[in-house]
N, C-alpha and C positions, 0 to 999 in steps of 0.2 A: 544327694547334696554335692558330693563331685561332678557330679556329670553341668550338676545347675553352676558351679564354681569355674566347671573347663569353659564351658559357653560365657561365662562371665568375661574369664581371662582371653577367652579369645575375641569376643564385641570388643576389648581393650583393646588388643593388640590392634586390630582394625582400624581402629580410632586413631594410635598412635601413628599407624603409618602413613596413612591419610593426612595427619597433623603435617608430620615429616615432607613428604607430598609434596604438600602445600607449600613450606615455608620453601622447600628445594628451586618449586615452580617459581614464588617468588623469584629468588636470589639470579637463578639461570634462566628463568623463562618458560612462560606456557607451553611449550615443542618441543624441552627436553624430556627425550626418554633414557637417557644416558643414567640420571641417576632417580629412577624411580624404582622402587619396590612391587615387585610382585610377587603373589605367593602363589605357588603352583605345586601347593600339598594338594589333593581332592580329599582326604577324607575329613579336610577342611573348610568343604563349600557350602554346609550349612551354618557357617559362620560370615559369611557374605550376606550379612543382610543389607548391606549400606552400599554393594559393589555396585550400581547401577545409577551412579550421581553421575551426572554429567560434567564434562571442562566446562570450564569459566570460558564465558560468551568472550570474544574479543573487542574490545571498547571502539565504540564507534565515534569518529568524528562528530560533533556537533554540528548542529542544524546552522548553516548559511544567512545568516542574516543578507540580503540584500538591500544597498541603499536606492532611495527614491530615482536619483541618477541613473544607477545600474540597473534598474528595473524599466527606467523609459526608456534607455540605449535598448536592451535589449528587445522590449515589445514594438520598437519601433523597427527594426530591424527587422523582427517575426512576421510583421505584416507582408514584409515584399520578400520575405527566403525563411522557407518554412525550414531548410534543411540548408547547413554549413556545410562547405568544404572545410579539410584543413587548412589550408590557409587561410578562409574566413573565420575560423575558430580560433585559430593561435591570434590574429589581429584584434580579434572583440578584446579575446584575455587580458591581452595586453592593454589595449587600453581602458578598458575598465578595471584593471586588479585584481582578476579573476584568475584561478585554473582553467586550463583547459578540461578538466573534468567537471566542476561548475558550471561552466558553459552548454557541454555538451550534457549534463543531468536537467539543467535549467531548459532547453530546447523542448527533451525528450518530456520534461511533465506540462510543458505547454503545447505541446502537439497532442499528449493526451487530454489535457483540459478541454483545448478546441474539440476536440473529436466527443467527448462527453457532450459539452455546448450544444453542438451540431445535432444529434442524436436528442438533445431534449427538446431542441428547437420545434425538430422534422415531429417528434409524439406530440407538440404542442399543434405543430399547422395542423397534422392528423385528427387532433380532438378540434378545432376549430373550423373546420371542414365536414365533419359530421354534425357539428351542433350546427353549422350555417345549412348543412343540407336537411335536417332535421325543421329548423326555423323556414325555410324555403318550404318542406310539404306542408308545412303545420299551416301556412299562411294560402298554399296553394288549395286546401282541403277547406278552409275559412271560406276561400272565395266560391269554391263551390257550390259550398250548402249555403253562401249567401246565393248566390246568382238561381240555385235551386228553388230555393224560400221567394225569390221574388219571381221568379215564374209561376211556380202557384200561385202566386195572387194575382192572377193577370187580371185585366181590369174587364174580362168577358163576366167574372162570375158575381 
């Protein structure tokens, strides 16, 4: 029963520091290591069942809504310069309202778009190209066995 009480008291202690942690990470921030607790008993580490949590993800900027505007300025742009300079990029931003990191992420998932595009296109002309060479013997093998059929029946027999 002690031994079930030490493991008790110790999943607690764990918990609480953790608790602690937390609230610290709070106050000062996800990076501080200044005032975290670590226990660096070993004949402690079967009390580490919870050691293996990971940090709190860092919250990411929200998704970009782009207006109608912004979206024809820039596709219209994309047709004739697939790719900015800086100072083509600092002038979009600007007059659109945009970051320059906007910009240049907005580019980069349209150059992958095209590139997907292209890539379904080219499997499409490729299956269209066999079904048409396909339809070509099918019709080529037709005319055959017609022109065959009517040579047998030439009009000797």
């Amino acid at each position: 029963m002690t031994e079930l009480n030490h493991i008790f008291n110790g999943i607690l202690e764990i918990l609480w520091r953790r608790y602690l942690n937390n609230e610290l990470h709070l106050m000062f921030g996800e990076n501080s290591t200044e005032y975290t607790f670590n226990n660096k008993d070993p004949t402690r580490d079967h009390l580490n069942l919870f050691s293996n949590r990971q940090q709190p993800k860092k919250k990411r900027k929200s998704r970009t809504a782009f207006t109608n505007h912004q979206i024809f300025e820039l596709e219209k742009r994309f047709l004739y310069q697939k790719y900015l300079s800086p100072a083509d990029r600092d002038e979009i931003a600007q007059s659109l309202g945009l970051t320059n990191a906007q910009v240049i992420t907005w580019f980069q998932n349209r150059r992958a778009k095209l590139k997907r595009d292209m890539e379904e296109l080219k499997k499409d002309v490729d299956a269209a190209k066999v079904s048409g060479q396909r339809a070509i013997l099918t019709t080529l093998h037709e005319m055959t066995n017609t022109t065959q059929q009517n040579l047998s029946k030439s009009p000797d027999s």
